[in-house]
C-alpha positions in Angstrom: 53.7 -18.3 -10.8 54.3 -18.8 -14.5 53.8 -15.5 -16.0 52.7 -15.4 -20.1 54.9 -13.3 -21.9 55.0 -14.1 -25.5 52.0 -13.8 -28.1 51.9 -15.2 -31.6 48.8 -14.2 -33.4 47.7 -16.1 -36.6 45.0 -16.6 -39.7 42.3 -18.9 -39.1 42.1 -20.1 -42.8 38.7 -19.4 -44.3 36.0 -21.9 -44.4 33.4 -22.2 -47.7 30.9 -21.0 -45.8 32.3 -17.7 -44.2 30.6 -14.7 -45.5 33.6 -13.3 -47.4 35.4 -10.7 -44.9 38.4 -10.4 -43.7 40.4 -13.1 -42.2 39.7 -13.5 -38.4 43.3 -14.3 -36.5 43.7 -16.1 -32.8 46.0 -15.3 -30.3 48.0 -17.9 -28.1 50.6 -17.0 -25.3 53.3 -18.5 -24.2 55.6 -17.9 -21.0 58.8 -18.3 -23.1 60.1 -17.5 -26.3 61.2 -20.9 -26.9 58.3 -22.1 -26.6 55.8 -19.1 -29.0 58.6 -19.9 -31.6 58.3 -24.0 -31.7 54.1 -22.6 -31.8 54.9 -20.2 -34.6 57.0 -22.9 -36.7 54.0 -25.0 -37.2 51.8 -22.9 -37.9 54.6 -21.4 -40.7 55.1 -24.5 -41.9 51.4 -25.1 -42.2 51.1 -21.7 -44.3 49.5 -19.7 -42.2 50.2 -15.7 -41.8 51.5 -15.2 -38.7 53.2 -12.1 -36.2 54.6 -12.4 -32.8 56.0 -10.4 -29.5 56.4 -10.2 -26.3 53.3 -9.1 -23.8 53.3 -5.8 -21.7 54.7 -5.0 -19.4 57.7 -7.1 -20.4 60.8 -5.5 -21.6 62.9 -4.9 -24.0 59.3 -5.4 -26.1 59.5 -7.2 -29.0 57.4 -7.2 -32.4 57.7 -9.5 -35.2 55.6 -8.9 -38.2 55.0 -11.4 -40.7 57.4 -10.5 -43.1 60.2 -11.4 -40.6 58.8 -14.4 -38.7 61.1 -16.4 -41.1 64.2 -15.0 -40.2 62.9 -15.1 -36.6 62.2 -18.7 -36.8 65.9 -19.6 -38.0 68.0 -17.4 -36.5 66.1 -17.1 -32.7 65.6 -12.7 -33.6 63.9 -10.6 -35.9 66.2 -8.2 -37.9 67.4 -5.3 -36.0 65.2 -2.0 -36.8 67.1 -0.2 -39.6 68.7 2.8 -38.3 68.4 6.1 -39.8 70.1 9.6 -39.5 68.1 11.8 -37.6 66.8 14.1 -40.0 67.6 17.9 -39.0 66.2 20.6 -40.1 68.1 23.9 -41.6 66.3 27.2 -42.4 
């Protein structure tokens, strides 16, 4: 059984004769990542606004917002999440 664990969610551009309203999006899965990312390139390329991940309950989960599909789409990842100190509180 071929289980669906990628997602990439995008715009549907905005016809004339939509009541103006925000953007409605569509979601497509995919079983591989391979596979959501060839998806996600033409869509890119097209212009469209675009995130993507991975589907519960697969692990490690992955999110890609928008601003990074780019970098996911060349590279194969999204940017590591930056790492901070832990903040500690003194009194």
């Amino acid at each position: 059984m071929n289980q669906k664990t990628w997602y990439v969610t995008f715009e549907v551009p905005r016809s004339e004769t939509l009541v103006q309203r925000r953007n409605p999006r569509l979601t497509k899965t995919f079983n591989t990542e391979p596979e959501a990312r060839e998806f996600a390139r033409m869509k890119f390329d097209g212009g469209l606004i675009l995130t993507a991940g991975t589907l519960n309950p697969q692990l490690p989960r992955k999110a890609i917002p928008s601003v990074e599909i780019s970098v996911w789409l060349k590279f194969g990842h999204a940017p590591e999440p930056f790492a901070s100190e832990p903040i500690t509180k003194t009194d």
